[in-house]
C-alpha positions as a printed NumPy array, in Angstrom:
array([[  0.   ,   0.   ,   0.   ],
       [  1.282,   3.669,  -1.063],
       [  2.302,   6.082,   1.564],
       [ -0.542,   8.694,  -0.056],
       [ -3.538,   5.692,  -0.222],
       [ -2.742,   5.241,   3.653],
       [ -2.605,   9.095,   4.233],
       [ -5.96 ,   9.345,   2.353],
       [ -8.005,   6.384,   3.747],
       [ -6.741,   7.968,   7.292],
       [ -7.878,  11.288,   6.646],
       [-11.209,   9.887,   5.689],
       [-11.473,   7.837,   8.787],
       [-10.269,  10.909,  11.06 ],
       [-12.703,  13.035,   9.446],
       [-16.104,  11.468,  10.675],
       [-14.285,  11.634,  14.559],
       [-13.06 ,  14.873,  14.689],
       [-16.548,  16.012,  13.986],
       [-17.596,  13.472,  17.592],
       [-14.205,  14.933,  19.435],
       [-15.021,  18.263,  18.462],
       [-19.021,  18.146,  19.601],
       [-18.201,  16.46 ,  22.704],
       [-15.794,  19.115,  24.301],
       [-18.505,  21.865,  23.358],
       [-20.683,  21.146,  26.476],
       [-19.196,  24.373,  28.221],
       [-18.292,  27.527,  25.786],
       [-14.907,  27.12 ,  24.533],
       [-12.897,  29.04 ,  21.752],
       [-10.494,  27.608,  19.118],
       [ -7.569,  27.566,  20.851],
       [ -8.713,  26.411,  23.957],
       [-10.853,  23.501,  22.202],
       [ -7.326,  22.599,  20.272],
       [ -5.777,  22.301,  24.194],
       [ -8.508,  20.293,  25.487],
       [ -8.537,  17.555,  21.747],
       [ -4.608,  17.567,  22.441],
       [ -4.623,  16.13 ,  26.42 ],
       [ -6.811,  13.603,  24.943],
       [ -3.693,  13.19 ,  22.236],
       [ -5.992,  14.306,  19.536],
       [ -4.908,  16.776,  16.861],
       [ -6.416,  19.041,  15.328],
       [ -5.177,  21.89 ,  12.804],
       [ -7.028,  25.213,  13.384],
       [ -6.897,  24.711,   9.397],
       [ -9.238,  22.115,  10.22 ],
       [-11.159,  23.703,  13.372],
       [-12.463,  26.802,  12.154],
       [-14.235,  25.336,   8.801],
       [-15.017,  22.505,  10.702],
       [-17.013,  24.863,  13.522],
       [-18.85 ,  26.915,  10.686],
       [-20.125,  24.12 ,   9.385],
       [-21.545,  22.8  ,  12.722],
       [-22.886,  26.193,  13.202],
       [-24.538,  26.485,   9.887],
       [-26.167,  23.063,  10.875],
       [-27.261,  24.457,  13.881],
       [-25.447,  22.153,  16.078],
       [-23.515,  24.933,  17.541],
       [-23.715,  28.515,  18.243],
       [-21.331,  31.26 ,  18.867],
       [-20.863,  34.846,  20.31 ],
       [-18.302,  37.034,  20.596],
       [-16.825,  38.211,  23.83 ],
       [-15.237,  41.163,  23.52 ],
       [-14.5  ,  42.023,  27.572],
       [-10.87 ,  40.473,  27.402],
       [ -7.94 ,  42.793,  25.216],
       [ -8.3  ,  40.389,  22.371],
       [-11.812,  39.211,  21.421],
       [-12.675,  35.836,  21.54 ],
       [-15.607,  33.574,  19.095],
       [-16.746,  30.716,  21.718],
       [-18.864,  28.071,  20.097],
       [-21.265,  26.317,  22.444],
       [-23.444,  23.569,  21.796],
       [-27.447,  24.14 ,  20.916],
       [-29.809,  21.949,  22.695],
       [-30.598,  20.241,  19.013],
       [-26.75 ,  19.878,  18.685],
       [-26.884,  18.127,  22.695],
       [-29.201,  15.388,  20.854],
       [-27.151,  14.825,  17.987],
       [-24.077,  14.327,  19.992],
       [-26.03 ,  11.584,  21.971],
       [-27.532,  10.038,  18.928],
       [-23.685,  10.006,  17.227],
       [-21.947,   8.783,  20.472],
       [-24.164,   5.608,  20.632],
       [-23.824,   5.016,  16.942],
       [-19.694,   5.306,  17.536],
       [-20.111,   3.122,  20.692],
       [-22.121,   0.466,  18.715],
       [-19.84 ,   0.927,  15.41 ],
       [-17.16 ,   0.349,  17.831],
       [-18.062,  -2.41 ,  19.468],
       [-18.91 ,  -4.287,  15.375],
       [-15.498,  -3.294,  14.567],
       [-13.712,  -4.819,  17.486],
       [-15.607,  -7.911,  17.25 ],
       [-14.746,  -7.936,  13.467],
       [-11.133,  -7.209,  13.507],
       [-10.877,  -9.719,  16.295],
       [-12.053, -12.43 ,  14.319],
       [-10.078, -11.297,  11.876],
       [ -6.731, -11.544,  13.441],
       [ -7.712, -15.   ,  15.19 ],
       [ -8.189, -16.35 ,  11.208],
       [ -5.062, -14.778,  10.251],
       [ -3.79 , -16.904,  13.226],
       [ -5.2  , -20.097,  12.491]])
C-alpha cells in the first residue's frame, strides 16, 4: 500500500471523529484555541486549518452557536453547543459506541483467522 492511499483512507477515517471529538468538548463555551488544548490532552490533533471550517459548518447546521466576547484585550468567538446539537451528539456517540463495538468484534475475528 502507497504512503498517499494510507494518508488518504486515514484522513477519511479521522474526518467522521473529529466532527464526535469536536461536539463532545462543546458542552461548556470554549474558543479555538482552547478547544485545540482540550482535543490535544486527549492526544488528539487538530489543525485550526481544520477547526475553524469545521465549527462553521456545525454552526450552519445548527449544532452549535457562537458569540463574541469582547471584555478580554483580544476578542474571543466561543462556540457552544445548541440543545438540538446536545441530541445529535447523543444520537452520534451511541452510533460510535455500537460501530465500535462491530469493529472490534470484526477485527478480532479477523486476526484470530489470520492466526489459524
Amino acid at each position: 500500500m502507497s504512503d498517499t492511499l494510507l494518508q488518504s483512507l486515514t484522513t477519511e477515517l479521522r474526518r467522521g471523529t473529529l466532527t464526535l471529538a469536536v461536539l463532545s468538548q462543546l458542552r461548556t463555551p470554549q474558543y479555538g484555541y482552547s478547544l485545540v488544548q482540550l482535543l490535544e490532552k486527549s492526544e488528539i490533533t487538530i489543525e485550526q486549518s481544520t477547526l475553524y471550517p469545521l465549527l462553521r459548518r456545525l454552526e450552519k447546521q445548527e449544532l452549535v452557536t457562537s458569540c463574541w466576547d469582547k471584555i478580554e484585550s483580544r476578542p474571543r468567538r466561543y462556540y457552544v453547543l445548541s440543545s438540538y446539537g446536545i441530541e445529535v451528539l447523543e444520537k452520534l456517540r451511541k452510533e460510535w459506541e455500537k460501530m465500535s463495538k462491530e469493529l472490534t468484534i470484526l477485527l478480532k475475528e479477523e486476526e484470530k483467522n489470520e492466526t489459524d
